[in-house]
N, C-alpha and C positions, 0 to 999 in steps of 0.2 A: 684203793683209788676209785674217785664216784667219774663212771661213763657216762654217758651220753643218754642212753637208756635207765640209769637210774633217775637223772633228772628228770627226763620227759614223765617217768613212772609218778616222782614227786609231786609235778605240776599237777596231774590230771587226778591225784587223789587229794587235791588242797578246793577244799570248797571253795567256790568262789561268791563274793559277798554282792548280793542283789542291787543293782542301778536304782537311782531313787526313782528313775521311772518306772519300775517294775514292783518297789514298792507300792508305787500308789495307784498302779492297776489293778494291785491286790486287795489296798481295800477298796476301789471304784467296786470289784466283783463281788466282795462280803457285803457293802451297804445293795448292794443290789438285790433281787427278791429271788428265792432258793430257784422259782422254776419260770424257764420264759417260752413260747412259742415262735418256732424260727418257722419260714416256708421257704423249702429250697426247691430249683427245680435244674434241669441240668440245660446249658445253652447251646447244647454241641447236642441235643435228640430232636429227630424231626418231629412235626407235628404231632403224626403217629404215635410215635412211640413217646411222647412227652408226659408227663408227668407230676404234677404239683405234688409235697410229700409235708406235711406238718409234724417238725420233729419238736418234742419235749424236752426243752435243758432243765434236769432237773439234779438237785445233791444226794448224795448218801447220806448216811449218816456218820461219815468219815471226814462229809464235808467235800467230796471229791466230786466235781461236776460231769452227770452221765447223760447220754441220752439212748433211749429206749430204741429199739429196731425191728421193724417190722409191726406190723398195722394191728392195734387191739391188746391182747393179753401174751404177749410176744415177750419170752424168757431171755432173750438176748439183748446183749447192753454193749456200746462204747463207754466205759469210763476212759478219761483222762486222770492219771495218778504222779505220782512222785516215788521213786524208791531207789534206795539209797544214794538218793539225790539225780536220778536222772528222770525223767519227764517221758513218761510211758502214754499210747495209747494202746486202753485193753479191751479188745473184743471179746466177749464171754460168754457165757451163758447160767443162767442163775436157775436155782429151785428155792422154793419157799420152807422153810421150818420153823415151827412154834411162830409164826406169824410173821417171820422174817425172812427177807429176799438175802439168799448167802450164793457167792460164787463158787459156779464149778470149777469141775477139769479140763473141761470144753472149753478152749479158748486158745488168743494168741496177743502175747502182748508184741508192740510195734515198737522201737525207738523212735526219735523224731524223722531220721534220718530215711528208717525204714517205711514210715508212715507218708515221708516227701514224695518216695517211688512210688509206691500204691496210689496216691493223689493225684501223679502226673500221669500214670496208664488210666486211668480212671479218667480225667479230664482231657486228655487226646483221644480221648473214644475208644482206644483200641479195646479196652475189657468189655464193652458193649457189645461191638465186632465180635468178639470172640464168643459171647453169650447168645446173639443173634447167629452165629455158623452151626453151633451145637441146637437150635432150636427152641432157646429161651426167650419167650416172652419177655412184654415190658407189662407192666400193671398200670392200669390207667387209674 
């Protein structure tokens, strides 16, 4: 007999097939050029502590679009990835070998879900709050 929980199991391991608008955001992103320069700055920091920050969107060589963190020769990355079929963002940290930037152990990948939470404490201030009670600095 198929329960209830088998279906549900069914549904959620059936790929599901891409909206044509999401095909053709795919190629808007591939004809677009591998790296672009975004300036973010955050609208909830006073003057003070405010901060303009130029981040680099640039691709692997997977094709996977990352951007670099922290200011200069800074071994830490957000990619945004895909694996087996769910849509990850991966905080990491990378080393160089035979000429090649490889990811570490150091890391943590986000679901979307979980990357939602992190974006809302992050954007109500409160992770700011909390960095500012322990005695952390903002970088101007």
């Amino acid at each position: 007999m198929v329960t209830s929980k088998d279906k549900d199991k069914a549904r959620k391991t059936q790929k599901k097939r891409p909206r044509k608008e999401e095909i053709e955001e795919e190629k808007i992103e591939e004809e677009s050029s591998s790296s672009e320069v975004i300036a973010s700055s955050s609208e909830s920091e006073s003057e003070e502590e405010s901060s303009v920050t130029a981040v680099k969107r640039e691709k692997n060589d997977a094709g996977e679009a990352f951007f670099g963190l922290g200011l200069g020769q800074s071994k830490k990355r957000c990619t945004i990835r895909k694996f087996k079929g769910t849509v990850l963002v991966d905080i990491r940290e990378f080393y160089e070998k035979d000429g090649k930037s490889l990811p570490g152990k150091k890391g943590i990948s986000l679901t979307i879900e979980q990357y939602n939470s992190l974006k809302s404490a992050v954007k109500s201030g409160m992770v700011d709050k909390e960095i500012k009670k322990l005695g952390g600095g903002f970088s101007r």
